[in-house]
Each structure stands twice: as C-alpha cells, then as structure tokens.
N, C-alpha and C positions, 0 to 999 in steps of 0.2 A: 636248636640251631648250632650250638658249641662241638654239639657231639658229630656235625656235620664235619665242621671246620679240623675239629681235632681228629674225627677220624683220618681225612686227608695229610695231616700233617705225620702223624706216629704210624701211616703206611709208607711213607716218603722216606724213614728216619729207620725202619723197620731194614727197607732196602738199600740204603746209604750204607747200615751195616752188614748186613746179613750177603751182600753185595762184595763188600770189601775183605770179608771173611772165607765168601765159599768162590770167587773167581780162582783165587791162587789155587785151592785146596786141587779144581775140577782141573787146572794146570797142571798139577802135580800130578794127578790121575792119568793125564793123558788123554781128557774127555776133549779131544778136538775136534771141532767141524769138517768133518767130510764134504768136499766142494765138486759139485759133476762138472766134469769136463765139458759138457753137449752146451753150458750156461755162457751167459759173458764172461770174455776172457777178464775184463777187468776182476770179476769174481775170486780167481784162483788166488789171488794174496790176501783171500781172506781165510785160505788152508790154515788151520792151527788154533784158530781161536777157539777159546774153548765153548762146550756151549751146554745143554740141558739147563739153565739159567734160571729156566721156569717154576723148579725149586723156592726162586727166592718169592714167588707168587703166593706160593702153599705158606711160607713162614708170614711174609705181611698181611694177607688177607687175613688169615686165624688170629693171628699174636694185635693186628687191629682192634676185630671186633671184636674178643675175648675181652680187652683191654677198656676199651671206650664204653660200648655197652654191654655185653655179654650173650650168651647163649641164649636164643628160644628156638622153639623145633623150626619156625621158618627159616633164623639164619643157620641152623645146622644143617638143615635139607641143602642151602645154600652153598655152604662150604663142603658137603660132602660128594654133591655134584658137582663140584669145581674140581675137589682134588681127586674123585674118581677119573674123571677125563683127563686128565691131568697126570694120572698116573699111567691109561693106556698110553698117553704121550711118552712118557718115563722110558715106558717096556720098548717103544719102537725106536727109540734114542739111544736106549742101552744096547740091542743088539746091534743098530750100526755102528755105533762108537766103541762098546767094550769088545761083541763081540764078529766087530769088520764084516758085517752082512750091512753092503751100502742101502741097499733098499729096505731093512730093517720091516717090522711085520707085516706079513703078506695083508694083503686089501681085504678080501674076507674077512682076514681074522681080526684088523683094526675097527672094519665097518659093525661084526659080529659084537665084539665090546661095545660098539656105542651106540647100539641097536637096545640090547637088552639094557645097559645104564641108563638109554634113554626111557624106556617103558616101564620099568620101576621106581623112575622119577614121577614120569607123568600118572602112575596107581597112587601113588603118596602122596602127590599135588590132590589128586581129585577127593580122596577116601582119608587122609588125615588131615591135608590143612585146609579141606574144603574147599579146594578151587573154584569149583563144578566144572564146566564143559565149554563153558559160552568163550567166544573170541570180540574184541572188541572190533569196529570198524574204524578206521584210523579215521579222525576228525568228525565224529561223530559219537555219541555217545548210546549206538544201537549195537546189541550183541549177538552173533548169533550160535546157538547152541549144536552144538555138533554131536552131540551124544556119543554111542562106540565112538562115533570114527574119530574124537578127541584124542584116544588114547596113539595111534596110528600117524596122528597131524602132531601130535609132540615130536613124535619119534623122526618124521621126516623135517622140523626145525630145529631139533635139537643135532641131530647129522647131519646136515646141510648145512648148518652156522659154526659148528665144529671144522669141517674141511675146508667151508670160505675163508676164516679166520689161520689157517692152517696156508692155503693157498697166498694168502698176502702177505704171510710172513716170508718174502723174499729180500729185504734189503735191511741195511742198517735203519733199526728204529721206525720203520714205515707200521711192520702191525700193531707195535705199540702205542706208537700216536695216532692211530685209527681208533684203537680200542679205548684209550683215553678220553675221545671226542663223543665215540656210544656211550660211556661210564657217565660223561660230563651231563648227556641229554638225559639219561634216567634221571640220575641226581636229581635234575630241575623237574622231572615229570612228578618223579616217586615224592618229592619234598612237598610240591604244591597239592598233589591229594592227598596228603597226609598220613604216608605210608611211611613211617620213621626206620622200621627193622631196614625195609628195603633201601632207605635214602644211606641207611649206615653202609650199609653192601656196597651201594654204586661208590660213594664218597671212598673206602676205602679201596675199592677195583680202580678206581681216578686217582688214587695218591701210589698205588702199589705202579701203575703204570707213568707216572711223572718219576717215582724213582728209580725204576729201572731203566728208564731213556738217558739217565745220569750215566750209564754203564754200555749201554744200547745203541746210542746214536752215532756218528757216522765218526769217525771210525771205531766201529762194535769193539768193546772188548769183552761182551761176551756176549752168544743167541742164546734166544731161550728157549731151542728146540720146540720138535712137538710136545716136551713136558711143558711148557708155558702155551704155544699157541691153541692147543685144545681144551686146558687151563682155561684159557681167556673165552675159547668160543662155547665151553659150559657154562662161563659168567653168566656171559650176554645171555644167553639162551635160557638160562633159568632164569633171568629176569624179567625177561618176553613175560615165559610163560608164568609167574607168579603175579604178573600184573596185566596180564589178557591183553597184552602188545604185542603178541606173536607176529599179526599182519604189518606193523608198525617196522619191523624188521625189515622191511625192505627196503622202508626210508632212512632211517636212524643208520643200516648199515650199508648204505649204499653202494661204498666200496668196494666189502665184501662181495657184494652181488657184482656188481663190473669186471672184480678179479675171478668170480667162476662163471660167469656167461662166458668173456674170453675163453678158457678153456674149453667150456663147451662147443663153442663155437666153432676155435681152431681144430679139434678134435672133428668134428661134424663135417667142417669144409672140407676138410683133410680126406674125409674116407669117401663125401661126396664128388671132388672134384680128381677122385686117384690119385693124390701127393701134392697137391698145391694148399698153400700155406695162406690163412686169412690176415696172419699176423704175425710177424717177422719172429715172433717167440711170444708164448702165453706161460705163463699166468701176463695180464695186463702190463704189469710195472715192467716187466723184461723187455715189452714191445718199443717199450720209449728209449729203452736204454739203450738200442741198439740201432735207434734214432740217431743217437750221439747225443741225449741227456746227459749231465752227469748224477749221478747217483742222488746228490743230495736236492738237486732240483726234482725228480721225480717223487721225491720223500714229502717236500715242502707242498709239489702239488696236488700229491694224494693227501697229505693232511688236510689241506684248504677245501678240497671237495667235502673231507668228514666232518669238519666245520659245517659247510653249509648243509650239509644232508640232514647233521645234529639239530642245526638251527630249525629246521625245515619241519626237521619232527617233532620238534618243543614246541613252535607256533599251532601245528593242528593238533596237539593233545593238550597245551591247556589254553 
C-alpha cells in the first residue's frame, strides 16, 4: 500500500521539477502553441504558450516506477507503449511548431503509427505476457474470447482511445483532470484485485497528472501537446487492455466518448443536412464555450462528469 501512496507522491514531485526546469527551456526554443483562428476567439491569447509539455509525462512515469518499485516486462510493455505514442505525439508537434506545418503529420501517417504500435502491443500482450484473448463484461465477471479478432479489437481501442484523449485536450487542464479521474478508478480497480505492477502504473499516471495540472490549469503555462495527449491515451489504453477492461472504456472514459461522438456527429449532420451545424463547434467542450461558459466552468463540469463515470466504473468492477 506504501508503494501506492509513494508512487503518487515522487510523480507529483517528479513534475514540480522536471516542470519548472523544461517550461523555460521549451520558451527559450520557441516551442509555442499554435492557436487556429476558426476556434473561440477567447483562444487566441493563449498564442505563445509554450507547449509539447507532455515530455514531462515520459520523465515522471519512468523516473516513478523505476524509483518506487522497478522494472518487470509488464511495467516495461507499459511505459514503452506510453512513450511510443507519445513519441508519434512528439513527431506531429515538432513539425507544427519547429517546423510551421500547422496541421503537423498528415492523418494517414499519425493513424499509420498507431495502427502498427497498436498490433505489436496487442502480439506481446497475448504471446509474452499471456494475456490471452478473452475481454471481460463490465459488471460481470463472464469473458468472452475473441480469438484473431483480438488482435484487430486492440488496435481499434488502442486508436480510438489515443484520438478521444487527443480530442479533449482542448482547454486549460480539462484532459488532464479527465485522465486523472481514469488513473484514480484503475488505481481502485487494479489495487482491489490485486494487481500491484498495475496499481503502480495507474498511482503513478494519477500523480504524473496532479502535477502537471500544477502547470496546466487555467491559466496553462504550458500544453502538453499531442506528445502528452497520446501519452495519456496509450496509458489508459494499455491498461484496458492488460486487465481485460477494454469494454469498461466506455464508462471509466466517458468523456472521451462524448468529446468524439460530438465530432462524429457534427461531421455526419454536416455532410447529411448540406452545411448545417449540429453543434455550434465540436469537439464538445468548444460547444459550451460558445454558449458563453467560461472556460473554467467547462473544465470543472467536464471533471465532475469523469468523477462520476470513474465512480460508476469502480462500483460495477469491484
């Protein structure tokens, strides 16, 4: 239970530092947030901040659980699928920011990386750490086995939880304290079945995300790009799947799911009804803001939902 608590505390302390060290540095570089025009206007004075941020994810997760408990091939699968995705985040961050291509890597070739990272996940999960295949039913304890098509059903949760987590990162501190709320309900799921490597993982994903909201929240002084938001959506997403909660995803991250149906949605009504608009702006959180929310209301009420979605899905798993 120590190495719970300690893990959360030396991720928190991890990003206090690592935080107050590379903001200036990415200042210095010139790594500022490119802000679209087409978004709320309130947006545009967040021009400058610097951002790729998500870095500071790669230093606290590792430098945690190296720390508290140490390496075994689970928590390495773990971190190396975090910071692979994490890294395609990098690559599409660098080109808009270093090098001014605003759209940064084309869709293909984003989707391309986290197709194949996801399938060489999901061969390692089944064939070294013995996954097998079976997916649990939320609030039940029946499995069922999906054989091939396992490999295929990672790859569409592991890229779909990647781009939700990607999609909600539109405001000060909103994906972060989303992801901290997933982090919080593994924690409690992974602890009570007595999954320790895993509880270390979530405990430190929940401390790495408390201290970068230190940094994060409104008003950001730094984002953490696609390097952190794809970051965060390999977290969740290998922790689905190394604990056969894949299905479980759609409570635990509810958010996520609400910020890309909106786009679905608006996208769909859009080419259904020839240019009429289901939702005054999508991703979700923009729809309110242009409501006349203010920013930090939006934040507080998307938190409060992944509270209860969290809660929601801690009560039917244990």
């Amino acid at each position: 239970m120590h190495e719970i608590y300690l893990s959360i505390v030396v991720a928190i302390i991890v990003c206090l530092i690592s935080g107050t060290v590379l903001i200036p540095f990415l200042r210095k570089l010139n790594f500022k947030q490119y802000v679209r025009t087409d978004g709320p206007r309130a947006h545009l004075q967040k021009s400058g901040t610097p951002t790729m941020g998500g870095i500071i994810f790669f230093l606290s997760l590792t430098l945690t659980i190296v720390f508290v408990h140490g390496i075994n091939s689970r928590l390495a699968i773990l971190l190396l699928v975090t910071l692979g995705f994490g890294i395609i985040g990098f690559f599409d961050d660098f080109i808009k920011v270093v090098m001014k291509r605003p759209l940064g890597l084309k869709a293909k070739e984003k989707i391309f990386g986290q197709v194949i990272l996801s399938g060489v996940f999901a061969y390692i999960a089944i064939v070294y750490l013995e996954r097998g295949t079976d997916v649990i039913i939320p609030g039940t304890s029946v499995g069922i086995d999906l054989g091939w098509l396992y490999v295929p059903f990672v790859i569409l949760v592991m890229v779909g939880t990647n781009n939700a987590v990607n999609l909600t990162d539109g405001l000060d501190g909103l994906a972060t304290g989303v992801t901290a709320f997933t982090a919080l309900a593994y924690l409690m799921i992974t602890k009570t079945w007595g999954i320790i490597d895993l509880s270390i993982f979530s405990a430190a994903l929940l401390g790495s995300c408390l201290g970068f909201l230190f940094f994060n929240i409104h008003p950001a002084r730094v984002f953490m790009g696609d390097t952190g938001s794809l970051a965060l959506g390999g977290a969740v997403g290998s922790l689905a799947v190394l604990t056969k909660t894949e299905l479980l995803l759609l409570i635990v991250g509810g958010v996520y799911v609400l910020e890309t149906l909106s786009v679905i949605l608006q996208v769909s009504y859009f080419k259904i009804s020839r240019g009429q608009r289901l939702f005054l702006m999508s991703p979700l959180h923009h729809h309110f803001e242009l409501l006349g929310w203010s920013e930090q209301r939006v934040v507080f009420t998307f938190w409060s939902m992944a509270a209860l979605f969290a809660a929601l899905a801690v009560t039917i798993m244990i």
